[in-house]
C-alpha positions as CSV (number, residue, x, y, z in Angstrom):
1,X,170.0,-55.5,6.1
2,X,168.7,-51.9,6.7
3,X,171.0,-50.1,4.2
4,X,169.9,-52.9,1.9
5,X,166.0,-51.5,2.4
6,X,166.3,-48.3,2.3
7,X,167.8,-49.4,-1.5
8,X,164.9,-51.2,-2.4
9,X,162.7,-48.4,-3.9
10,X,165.5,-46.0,-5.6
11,X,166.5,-46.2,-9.1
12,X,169.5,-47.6,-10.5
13,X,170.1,-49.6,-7.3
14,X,169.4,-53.1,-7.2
15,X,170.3,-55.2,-4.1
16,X,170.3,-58.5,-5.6
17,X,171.0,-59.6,-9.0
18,X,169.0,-62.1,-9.3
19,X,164.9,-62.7,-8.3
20,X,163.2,-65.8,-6.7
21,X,163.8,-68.2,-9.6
22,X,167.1,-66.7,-10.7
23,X,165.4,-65.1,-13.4
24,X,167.3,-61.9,-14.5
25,X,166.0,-58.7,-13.1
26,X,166.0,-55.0,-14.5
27,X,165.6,-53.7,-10.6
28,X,162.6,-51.5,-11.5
29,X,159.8,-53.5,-10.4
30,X,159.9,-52.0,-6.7
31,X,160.4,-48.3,-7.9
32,X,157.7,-48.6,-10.3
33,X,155.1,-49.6,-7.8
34,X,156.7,-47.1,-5.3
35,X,156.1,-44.3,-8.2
36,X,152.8,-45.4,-9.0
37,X,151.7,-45.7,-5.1
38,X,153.0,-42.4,-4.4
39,X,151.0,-40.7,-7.2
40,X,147.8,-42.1,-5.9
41,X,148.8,-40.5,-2.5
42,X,149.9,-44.1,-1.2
43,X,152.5,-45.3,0.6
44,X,154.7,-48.5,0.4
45,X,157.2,-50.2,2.7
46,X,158.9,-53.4,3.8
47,X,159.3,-55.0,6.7
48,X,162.4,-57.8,6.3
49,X,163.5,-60.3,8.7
50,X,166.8,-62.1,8.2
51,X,166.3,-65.6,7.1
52,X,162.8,-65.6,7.5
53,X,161.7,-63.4,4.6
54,X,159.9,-59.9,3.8
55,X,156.9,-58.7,3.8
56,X,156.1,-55.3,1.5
57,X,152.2,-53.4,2.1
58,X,151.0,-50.5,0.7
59,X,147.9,-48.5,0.8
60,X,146.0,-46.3,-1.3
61,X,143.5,-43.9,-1.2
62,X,139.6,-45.1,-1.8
63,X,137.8,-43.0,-3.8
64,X,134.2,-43.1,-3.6
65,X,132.2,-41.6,-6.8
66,X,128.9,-39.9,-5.8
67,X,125.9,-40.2,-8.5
């Protein structure tokens, strides 16, 4: 749902318990790569349709390095 996405990427909230496999799941994965994107001057979001999956992009800045 929407509430359920604007969750995804803040800490201490996790919107299910449980990942792909039903492996066990600490809920930082998203807000890690949200915090990392974000300090490379990226952005990250999700697009989610219901009962046909999500899709998450992000972009970063390219850097060129001149010799």
């Amino acid at each position: 749902s929407e509430s359920d996405i604007k969750r995804l990427f803040l800490v201490n909230e996790k919107v299910s318990s449980l990942g792909t496999e039903d492996e066990p799941s600490s809920g930082l994965g998203l807000l890690l790569c949200k915090e990392f994107i974000e300090k490379q001057n990226g952005q990250i979001w999700v697009e989610s349709e219901k009962g046909k999956g999500s899709v998450f992009s992000f972009t970063l800045q390219r850097f060129i390095q001149q010799h």
